[in-house]
C-alpha positions as CSV (number, residue, x, y, z in Angstrom):
1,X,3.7,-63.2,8.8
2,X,6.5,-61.2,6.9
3,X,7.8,-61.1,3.6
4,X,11.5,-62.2,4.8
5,X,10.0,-65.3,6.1
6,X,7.4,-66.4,3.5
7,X,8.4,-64.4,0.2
8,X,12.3,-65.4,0.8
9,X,12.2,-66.5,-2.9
10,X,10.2,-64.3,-4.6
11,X,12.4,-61.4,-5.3
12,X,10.5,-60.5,-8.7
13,X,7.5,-60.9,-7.4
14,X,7.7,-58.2,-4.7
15,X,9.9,-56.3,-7.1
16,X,6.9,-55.9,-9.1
17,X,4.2,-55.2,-6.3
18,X,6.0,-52.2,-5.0
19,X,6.5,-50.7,-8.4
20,X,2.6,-51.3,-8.7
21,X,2.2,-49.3,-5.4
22,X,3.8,-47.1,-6.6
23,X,2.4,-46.2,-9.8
24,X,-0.9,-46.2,-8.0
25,X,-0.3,-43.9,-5.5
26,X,1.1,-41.6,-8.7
27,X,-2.0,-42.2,-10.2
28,X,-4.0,-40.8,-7.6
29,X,-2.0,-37.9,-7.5
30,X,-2.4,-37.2,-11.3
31,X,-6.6,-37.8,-9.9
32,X,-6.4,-35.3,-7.5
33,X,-4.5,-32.3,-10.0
34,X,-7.3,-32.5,-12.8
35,X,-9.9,-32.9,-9.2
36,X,-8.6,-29.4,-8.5
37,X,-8.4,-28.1,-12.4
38,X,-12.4,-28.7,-12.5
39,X,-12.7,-27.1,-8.9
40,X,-11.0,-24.3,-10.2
41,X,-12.5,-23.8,-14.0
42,X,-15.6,-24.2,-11.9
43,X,-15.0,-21.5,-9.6
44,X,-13.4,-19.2,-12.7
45,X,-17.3,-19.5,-14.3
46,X,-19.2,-18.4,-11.2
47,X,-17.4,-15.5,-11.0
48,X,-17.8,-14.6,-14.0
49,X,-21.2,-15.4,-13.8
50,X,-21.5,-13.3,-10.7
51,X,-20.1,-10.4,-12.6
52,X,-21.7,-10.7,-15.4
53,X,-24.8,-10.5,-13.4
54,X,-23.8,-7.8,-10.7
55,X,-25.1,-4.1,-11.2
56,X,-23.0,-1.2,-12.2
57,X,-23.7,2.5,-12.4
58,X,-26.0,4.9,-10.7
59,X,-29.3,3.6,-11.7
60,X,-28.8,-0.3,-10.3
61,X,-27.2,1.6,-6.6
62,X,-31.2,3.1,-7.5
63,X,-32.9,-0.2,-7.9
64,X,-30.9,-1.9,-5.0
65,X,-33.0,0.2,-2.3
66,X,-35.8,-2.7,-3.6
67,X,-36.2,-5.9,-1.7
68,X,-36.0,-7.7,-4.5
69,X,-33.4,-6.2,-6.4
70,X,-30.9,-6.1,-3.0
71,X,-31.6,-10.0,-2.3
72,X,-30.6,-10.7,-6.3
73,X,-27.4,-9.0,-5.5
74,X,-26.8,-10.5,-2.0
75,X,-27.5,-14.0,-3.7
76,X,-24.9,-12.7,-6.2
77,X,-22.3,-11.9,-3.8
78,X,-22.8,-15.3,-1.6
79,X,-22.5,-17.4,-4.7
80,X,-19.5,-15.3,-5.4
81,X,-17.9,-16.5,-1.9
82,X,-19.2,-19.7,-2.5
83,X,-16.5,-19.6,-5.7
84,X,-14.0,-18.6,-3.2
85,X,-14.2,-21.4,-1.3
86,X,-14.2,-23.9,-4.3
87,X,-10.9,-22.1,-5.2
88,X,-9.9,-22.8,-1.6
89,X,-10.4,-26.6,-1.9
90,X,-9.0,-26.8,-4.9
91,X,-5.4,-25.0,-3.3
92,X,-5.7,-27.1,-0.1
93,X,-5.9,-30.4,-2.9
94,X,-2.9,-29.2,-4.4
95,X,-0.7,-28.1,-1.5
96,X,-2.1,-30.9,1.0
97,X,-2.5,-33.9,-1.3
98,X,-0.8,-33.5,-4.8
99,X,3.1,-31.5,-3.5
100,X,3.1,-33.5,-0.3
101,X,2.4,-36.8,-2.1
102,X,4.7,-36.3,-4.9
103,X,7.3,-35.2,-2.0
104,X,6.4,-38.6,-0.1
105,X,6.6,-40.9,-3.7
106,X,10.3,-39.4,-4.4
107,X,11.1,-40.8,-1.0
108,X,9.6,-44.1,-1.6
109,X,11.2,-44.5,-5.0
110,X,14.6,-43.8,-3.8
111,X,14.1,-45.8,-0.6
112,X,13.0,-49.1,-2.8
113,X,15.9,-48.4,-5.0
114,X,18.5,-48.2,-2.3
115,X,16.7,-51.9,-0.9
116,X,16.6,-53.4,-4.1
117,X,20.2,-52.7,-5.2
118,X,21.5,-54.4,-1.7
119,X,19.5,-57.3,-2.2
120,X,20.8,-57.5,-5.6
121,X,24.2,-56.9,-4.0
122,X,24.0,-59.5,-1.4
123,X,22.7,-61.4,-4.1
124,X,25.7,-60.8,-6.2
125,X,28.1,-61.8,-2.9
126,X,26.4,-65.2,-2.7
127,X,27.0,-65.8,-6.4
128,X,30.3,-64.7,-6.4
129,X,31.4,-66.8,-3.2
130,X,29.6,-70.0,-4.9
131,X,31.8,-69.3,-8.6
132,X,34.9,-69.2,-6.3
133,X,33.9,-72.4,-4.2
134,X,33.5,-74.2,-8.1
135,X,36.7,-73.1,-8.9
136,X,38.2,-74.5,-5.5
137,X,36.2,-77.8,-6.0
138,X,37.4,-77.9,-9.9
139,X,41.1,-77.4,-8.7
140,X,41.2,-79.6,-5.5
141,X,39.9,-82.3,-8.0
142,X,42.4,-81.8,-10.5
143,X,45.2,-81.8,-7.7
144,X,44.0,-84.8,-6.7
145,X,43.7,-86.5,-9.8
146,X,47.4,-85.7,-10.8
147,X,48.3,-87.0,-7.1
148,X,46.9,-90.4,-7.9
149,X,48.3,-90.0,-11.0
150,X,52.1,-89.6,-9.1
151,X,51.3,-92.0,-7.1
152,X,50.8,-94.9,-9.5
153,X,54.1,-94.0,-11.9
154,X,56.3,-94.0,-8.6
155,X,54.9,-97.5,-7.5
156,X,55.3,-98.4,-11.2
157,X,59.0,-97.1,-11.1
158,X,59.6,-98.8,-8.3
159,X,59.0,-101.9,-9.6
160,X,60.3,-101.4,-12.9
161,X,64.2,-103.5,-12.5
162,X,65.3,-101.3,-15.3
163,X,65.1,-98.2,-13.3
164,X,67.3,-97.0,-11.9
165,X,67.8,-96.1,-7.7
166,X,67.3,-92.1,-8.6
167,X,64.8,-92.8,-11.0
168,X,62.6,-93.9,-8.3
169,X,62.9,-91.2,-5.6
170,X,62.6,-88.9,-8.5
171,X,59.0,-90.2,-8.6
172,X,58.2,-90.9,-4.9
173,X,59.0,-87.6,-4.7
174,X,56.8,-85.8,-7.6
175,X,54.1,-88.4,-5.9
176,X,54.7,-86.9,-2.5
177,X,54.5,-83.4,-4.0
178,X,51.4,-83.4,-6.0
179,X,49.2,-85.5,-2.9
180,X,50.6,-82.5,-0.5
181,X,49.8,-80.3,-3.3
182,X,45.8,-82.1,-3.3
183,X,45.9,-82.3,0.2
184,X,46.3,-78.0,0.4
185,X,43.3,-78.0,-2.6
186,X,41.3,-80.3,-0.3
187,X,41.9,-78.1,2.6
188,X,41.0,-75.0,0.6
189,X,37.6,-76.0,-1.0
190,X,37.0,-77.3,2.8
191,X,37.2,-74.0,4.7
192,X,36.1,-71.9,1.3
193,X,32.6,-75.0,1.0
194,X,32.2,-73.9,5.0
195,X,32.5,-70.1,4.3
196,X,30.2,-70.2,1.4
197,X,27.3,-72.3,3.2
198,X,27.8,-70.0,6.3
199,X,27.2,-66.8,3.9
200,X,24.6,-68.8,1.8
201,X,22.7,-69.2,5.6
202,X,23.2,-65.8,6.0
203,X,21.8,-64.6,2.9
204,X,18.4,-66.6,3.1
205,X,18.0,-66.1,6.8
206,X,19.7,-62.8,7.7
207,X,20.1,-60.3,4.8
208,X,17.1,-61.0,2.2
209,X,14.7,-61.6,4.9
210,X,15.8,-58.3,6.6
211,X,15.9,-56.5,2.9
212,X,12.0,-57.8,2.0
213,X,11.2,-56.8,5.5
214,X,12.5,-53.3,4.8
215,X,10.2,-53.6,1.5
216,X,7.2,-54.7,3.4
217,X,7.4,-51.7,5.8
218,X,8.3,-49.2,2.8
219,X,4.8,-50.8,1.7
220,X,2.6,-51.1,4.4
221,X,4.1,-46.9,5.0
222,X,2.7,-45.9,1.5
223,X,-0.6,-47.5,2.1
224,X,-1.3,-45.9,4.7
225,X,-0.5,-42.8,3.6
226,X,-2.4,-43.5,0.7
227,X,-5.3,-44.3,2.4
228,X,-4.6,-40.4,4.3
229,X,-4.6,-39.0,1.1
230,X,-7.9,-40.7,0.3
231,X,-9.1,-39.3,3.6
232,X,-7.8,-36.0,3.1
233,X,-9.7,-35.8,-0.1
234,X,-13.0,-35.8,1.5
235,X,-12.1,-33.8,4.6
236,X,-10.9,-31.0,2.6
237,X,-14.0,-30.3,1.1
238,X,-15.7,-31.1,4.8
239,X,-13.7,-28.5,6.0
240,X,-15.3,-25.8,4.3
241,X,-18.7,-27.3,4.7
242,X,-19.7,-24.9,7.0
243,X,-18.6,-21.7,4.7
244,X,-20.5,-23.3,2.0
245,X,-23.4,-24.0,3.9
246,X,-23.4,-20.3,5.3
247,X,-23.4,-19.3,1.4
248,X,-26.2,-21.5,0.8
249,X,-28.0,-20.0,3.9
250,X,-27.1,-16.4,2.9
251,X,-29.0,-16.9,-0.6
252,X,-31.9,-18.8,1.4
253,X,-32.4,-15.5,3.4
254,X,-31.6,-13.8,1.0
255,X,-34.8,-14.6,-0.9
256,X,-36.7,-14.5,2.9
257,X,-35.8,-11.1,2.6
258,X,-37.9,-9.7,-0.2
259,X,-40.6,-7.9,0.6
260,X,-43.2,-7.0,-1.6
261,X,-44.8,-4.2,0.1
262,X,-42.1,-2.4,1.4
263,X,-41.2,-2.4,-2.4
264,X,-44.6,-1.1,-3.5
265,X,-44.0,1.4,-0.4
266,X,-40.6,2.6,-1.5
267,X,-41.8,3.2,-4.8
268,X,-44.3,4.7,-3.8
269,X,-42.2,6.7,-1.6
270,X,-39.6,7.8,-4.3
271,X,-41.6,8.7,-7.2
272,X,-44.6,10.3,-5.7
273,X,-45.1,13.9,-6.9
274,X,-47.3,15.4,-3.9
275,X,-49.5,17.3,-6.4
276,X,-53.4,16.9,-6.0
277,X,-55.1,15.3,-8.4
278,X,-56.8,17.9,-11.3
279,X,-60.4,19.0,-10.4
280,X,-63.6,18.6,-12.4
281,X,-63.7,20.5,-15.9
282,X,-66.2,23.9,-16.0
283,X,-69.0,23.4,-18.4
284,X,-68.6,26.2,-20.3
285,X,-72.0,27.2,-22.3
286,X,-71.3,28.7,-25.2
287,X,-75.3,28.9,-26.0
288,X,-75.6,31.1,-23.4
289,X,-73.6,33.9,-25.4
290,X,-69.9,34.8,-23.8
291,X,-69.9,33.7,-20.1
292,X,-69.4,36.2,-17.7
293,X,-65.9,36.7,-16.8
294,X,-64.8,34.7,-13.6
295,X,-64.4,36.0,-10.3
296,X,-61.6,37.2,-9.4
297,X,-62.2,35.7,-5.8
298,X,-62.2,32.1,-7.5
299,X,-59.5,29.7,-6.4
300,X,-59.6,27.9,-9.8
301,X,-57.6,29.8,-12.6
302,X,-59.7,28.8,-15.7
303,X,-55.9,28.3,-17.5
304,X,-55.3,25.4,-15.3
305,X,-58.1,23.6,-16.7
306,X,-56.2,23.3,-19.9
307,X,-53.9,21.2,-18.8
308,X,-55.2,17.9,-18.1
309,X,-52.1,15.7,-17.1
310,X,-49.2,17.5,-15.4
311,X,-46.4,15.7,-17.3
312,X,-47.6,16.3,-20.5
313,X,-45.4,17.8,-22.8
314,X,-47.9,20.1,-24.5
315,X,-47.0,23.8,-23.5
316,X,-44.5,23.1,-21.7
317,X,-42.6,25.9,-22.4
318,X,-45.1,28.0,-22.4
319,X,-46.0,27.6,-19.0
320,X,-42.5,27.5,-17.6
321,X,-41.6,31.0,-19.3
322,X,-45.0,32.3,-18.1
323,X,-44.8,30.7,-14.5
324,X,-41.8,29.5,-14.0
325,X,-40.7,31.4,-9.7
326,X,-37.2,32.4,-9.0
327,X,-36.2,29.2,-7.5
328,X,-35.5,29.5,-3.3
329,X,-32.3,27.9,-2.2
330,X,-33.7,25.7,0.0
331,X,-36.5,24.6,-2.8
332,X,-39.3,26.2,-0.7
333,X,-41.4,26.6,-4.0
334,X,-40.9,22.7,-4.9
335,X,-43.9,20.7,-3.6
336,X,-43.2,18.5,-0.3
337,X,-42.0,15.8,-1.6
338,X,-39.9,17.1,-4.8
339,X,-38.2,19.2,-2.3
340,X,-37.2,16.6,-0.1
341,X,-35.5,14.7,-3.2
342,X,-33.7,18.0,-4.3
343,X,-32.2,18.6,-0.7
344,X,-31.4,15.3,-0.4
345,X,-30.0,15.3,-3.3
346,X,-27.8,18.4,-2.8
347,X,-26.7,16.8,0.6
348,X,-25.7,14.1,-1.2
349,X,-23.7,16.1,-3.9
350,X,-21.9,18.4,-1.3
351,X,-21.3,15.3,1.0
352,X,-18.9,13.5,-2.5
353,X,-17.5,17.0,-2.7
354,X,-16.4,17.6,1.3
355,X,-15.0,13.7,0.9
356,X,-12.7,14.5,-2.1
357,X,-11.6,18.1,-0.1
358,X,-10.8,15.5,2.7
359,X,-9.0,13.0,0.8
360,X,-7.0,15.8,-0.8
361,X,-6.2,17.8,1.9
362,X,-4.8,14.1,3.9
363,X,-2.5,13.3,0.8
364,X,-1.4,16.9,0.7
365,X,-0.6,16.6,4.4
366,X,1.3,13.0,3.7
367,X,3.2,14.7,0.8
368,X,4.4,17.7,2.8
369,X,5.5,15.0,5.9
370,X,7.5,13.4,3.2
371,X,8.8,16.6,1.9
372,X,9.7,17.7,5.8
373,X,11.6,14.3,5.5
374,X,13.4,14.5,2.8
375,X,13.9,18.1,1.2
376,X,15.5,16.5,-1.8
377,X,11.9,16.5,-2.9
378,X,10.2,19.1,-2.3
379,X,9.8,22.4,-0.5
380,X,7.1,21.7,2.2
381,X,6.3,25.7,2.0
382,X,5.1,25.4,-1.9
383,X,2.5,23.4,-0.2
384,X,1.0,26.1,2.3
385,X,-0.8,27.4,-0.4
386,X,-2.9,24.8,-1.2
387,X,-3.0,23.2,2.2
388,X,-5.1,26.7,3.2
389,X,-7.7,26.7,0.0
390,X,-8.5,23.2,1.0
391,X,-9.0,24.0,4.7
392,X,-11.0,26.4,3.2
393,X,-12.9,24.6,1.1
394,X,-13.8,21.9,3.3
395,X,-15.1,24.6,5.6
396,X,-17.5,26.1,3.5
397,X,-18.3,22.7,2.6
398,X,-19.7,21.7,6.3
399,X,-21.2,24.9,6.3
400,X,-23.3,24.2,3.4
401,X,-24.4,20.6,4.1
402,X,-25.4,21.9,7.9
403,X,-27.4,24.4,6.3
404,X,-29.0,21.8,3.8
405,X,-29.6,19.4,6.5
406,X,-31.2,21.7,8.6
407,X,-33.5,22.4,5.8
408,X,-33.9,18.8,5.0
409,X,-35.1,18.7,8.8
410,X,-37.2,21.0,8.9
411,X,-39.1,19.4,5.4
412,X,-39.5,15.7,7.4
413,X,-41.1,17.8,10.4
414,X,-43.0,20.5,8.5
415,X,-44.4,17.7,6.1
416,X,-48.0,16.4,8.1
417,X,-48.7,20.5,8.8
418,X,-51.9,21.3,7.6
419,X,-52.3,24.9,5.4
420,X,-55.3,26.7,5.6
421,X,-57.0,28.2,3.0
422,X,-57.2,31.6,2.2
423,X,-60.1,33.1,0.7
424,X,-58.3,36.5,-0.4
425,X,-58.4,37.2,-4.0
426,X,-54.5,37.8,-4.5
427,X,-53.6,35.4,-2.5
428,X,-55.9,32.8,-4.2
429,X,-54.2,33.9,-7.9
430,X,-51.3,33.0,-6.2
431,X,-52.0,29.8,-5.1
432,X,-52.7,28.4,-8.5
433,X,-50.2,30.7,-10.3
434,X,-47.6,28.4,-7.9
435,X,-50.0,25.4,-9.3
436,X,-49.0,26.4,-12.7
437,X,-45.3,26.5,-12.0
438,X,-45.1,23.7,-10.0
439,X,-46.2,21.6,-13.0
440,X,-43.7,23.5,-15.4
441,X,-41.1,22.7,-13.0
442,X,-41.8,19.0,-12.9
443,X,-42.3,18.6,-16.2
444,X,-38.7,20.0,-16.7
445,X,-37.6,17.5,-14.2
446,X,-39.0,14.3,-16.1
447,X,-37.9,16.1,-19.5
448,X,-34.4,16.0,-18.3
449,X,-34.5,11.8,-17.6
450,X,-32.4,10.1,-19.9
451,X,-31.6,6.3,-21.3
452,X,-28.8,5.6,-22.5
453,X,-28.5,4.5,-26.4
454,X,-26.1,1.7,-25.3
455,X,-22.9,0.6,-24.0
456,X,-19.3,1.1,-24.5
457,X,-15.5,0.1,-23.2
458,X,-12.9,2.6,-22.9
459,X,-9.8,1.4,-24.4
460,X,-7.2,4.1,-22.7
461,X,-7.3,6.5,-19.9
462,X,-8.4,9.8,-20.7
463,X,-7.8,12.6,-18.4
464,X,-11.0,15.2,-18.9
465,X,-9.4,18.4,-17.5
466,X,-11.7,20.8,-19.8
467,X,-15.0,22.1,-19.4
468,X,-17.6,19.5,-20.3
469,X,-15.3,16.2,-20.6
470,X,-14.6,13.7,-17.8
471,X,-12.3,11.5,-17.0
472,X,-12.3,7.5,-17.9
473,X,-9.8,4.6,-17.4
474,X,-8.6,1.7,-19.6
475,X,-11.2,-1.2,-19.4
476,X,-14.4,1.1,-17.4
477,X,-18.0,0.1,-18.4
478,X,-20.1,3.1,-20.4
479,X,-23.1,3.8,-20.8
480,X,-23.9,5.6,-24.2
481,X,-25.9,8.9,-23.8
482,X,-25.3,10.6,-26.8
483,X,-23.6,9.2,-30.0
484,X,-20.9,10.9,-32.0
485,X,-22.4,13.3,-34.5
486,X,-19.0,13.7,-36.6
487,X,-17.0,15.9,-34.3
488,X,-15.1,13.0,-32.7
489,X,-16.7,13.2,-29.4
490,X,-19.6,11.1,-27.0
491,X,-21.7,11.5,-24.1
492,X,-21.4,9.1,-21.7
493,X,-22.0,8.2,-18.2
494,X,-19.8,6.5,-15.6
495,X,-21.0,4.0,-13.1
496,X,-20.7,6.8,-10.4
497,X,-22.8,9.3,-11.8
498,X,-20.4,11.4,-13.6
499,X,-21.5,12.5,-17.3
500,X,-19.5,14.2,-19.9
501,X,-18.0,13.5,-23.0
502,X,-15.2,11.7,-24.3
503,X,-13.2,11.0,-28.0
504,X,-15.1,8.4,-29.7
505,X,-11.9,6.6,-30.6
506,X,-10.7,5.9,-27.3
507,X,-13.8,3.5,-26.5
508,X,-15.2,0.1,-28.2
509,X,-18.7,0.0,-28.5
């Protein structure tokens, strides 16, 4: 069954089921664009939830070493890759469904233009033919009417006995005239009635049926690739299935990786002072009159027993100015575990400092290859000088961080070694003079810990190229360390570590 065949007479009808085709399939793209507007506002918000959440600065790279705090951000980071591939479905709805769609409907609107205007043509033809085979019919009837008509007043003249002998060929021969004159009408309507029922049989069983046949294809075509447009909305989001699921999968290990006790343990492990706990307080009997002085050979100093907690803040200073050791380089005086932190923490300082020697020394390497180049812009030589001091500098650099990693070695190895105890007097007073400092020293470390009083937003780029200041850019995340105080100028501290001060009027608070 075909339209051509069935629907040969129902022109407006099929006019108006394509046109409905059509504005369904536009429909469905106009679906599909505010589909991907949600997919996209969806994915927008999880980022910005994902970066509203993710930690910035020195003390979250702190917390991160914990199990729990690492498998917040890892959930963090696969939710923000799960955004990414919402954003992706969203551009594979617009580029595969919505442009290629639109493309396809301007096809199918001029195509069902261009077979609508030649059935209306053909349509036109048929109508025009049948007008001109009326007006032959009309005329071959009049012709014939004034024939008769010529006919009758010759007979009528012939037998009139008043006219004359001319009178009457003079109307057998307007008869004869007007019947040949009929008989050319009557010819012409015959072959113009054939030539109209021979386009007529054309037009209902040739043209329109191949016209609405071309229609029913043109249909049949946009359904289907309607119906692949239908598909293709579901298989784009199939296609990233797996990506998804491997987000999902990330955050579900994620949580499987938490671990309490290796978070007690690292704690443990990073804040643990290696002092020994305080020992039992002297009774000190003052009935007795003045106690006898202590001996000197006594490995408790009766001053340590004054301090009962070696973080407190009470004498402090005393004790450092009384106690406080010139301090070794390699933090030999520290106890085990502080000076582990220290020389791990000055490996860690020289190791950002050799990187920045490095990354200057390769750009001033790049510049002078471009100066070599091009001489127009620059004299390679003016270079030399700086070239050298950072060779240098990255050489004394290495030097160092071998010599604090050797020392950081031997701390990890020297660490379970067992000291004994020695009974000498001086060496004894000694002993718990070191106590004494170590406390001072320690307490000078957990004086110097500081929170910040807030946060900020720098609103320009400041270059800090004096003593004390540091450099920001336009839009970097602060943390407040010390307020202005009416001079103009803040503490702060960057994400990275660095601390300094800044003008108060280039951040927002």
């Amino acid at each position: 069954m075909d339209w051509g065949a069935d629907l040969w007479d129902q022109y407006d009808v099929i006019d108006k089921h394509t046109q409905s085709g059509l504005d369904l399939l536009e429909r469905y793209i106009k679906f599909v664009k505010e589909r991907t507007e949600i997919e996209q506002n969806y994915a927008k918000q999880l980022r910005s939830l994902t970066k509203k959440y993710a930690k910035r600065g020195s003390k979250e790279e702190q917390d991160c070493k914990y199990t729990n705090y690492a498998s917040f951000q890892e959930i963090l980071n696969e939710l923000n890759d799960y955004a990414g591939q919402r954003e992706l479905i969203a551009e594979e709805m617009i580029t595969g469904i919505c442009v290629e769609l639109t493309k396809y409907l301007q096809d199918l609107k001029t195509e069902r233009k261009t077979h609508l205007a030649d059935s209306k043509k053909a349509q036109q033809n048929l109508e025009g033919s049948f007008k001109q085979l009326e007006s032959t019919k009309k005329r071959f009837a009049k012709e014939w009417a004034e024939a008769e008509k010529a006919t009758q007043q010759a007979e009528k003249t012939e037998n009139d006995l008043n006219a004359t002998k001319l009178d009457v060929e003079k109307a057998k021969y307007h008869a004869h005239a007007r019947t040949h004159t009929a008989e050319e009408c009557r010819n012409d309507y015959a072959a113009q009635l054939q030539k109209y029922n021979k386009e007529q049989n054309a037009f209902y069983y040739t043209e329109i049926p191949h016209i609405f046949n071309q229609l029913q294809d043109m249909e049949e075509r946009r359904i289907k690739r309607l119906a692949e447009g239908y598909c293709q909305f579901s298989d784009t989001e199939k296609n990233v299935m797996p990506i998804i699921s491997k987000c999902l999968e990330g955050i579900s290990a994620a949580g499987a990786n938490t671990n309490e006790k290796q978070d007690s343990t690292l704690f443990i492990e990073q804040n643990k002072s290696g002092f020994e706990r305080p020992g039992d307080v002297e009774f000190e009997d003052y009935s007795q009159g003045i106690k006898p002085a202590t001996s000197e050979t006594s490995l408790s100093h009766p001053r340590v027993r004054t301090k009962l907690w070696p973080f407190s803040k009470k004498n402090k200073m005393l004790h450092a100015e009384r106690h406080m050791p010139p301090a070794a380089e390699d933090f030999s005086h520290l106890p085990p575990e502080q000076r582990k932190k220290k020389l791990q923490a000055k490996i860690d300082d020289i190791s950002k400092d050799l990187q920045k020697e490095q990354d200057q020394s390769e750009a001033l390497e790049k510049m002078k290859g471009v100066y070599e180049q091009n001489t127009q812009m620059g004299d390679p030589s003016s270079l030399e000088p700086q070239i050298t001091q950072t060779t240098q500098n990255i050489g004394r650099l290495r030097g160092e961080l071998t010599k604090y990693e050797t020392w950081l070695a031997e701390a990890v190895g020297g660490e379970d070694s067992s000291h004994p105890i020695n009974n000498n007097t001086q060496q004894g007073s000694v002993v718990m003079d070191n106590a004494q400092n170590i406390y001072s020293e320690f307490d000078d470390e957990f004086e110097d810990v500081e929170t910040p009083i807030g946060q900020c937003t720098a609103l320009y780029t400041f270059e800090g190229n004096s003593e004390g200041t540091i450099s920001v850019v336009e839009g970097e995340q602060l943390s407040v360390m010390e307020d202005d105080k009416g001079d103009g100028w803040m503490r702060v501290l960057r994400g990275n570590g660095d601390e300094g001060y800044i003008p108060s009027s280039y951040v927002k608070q």
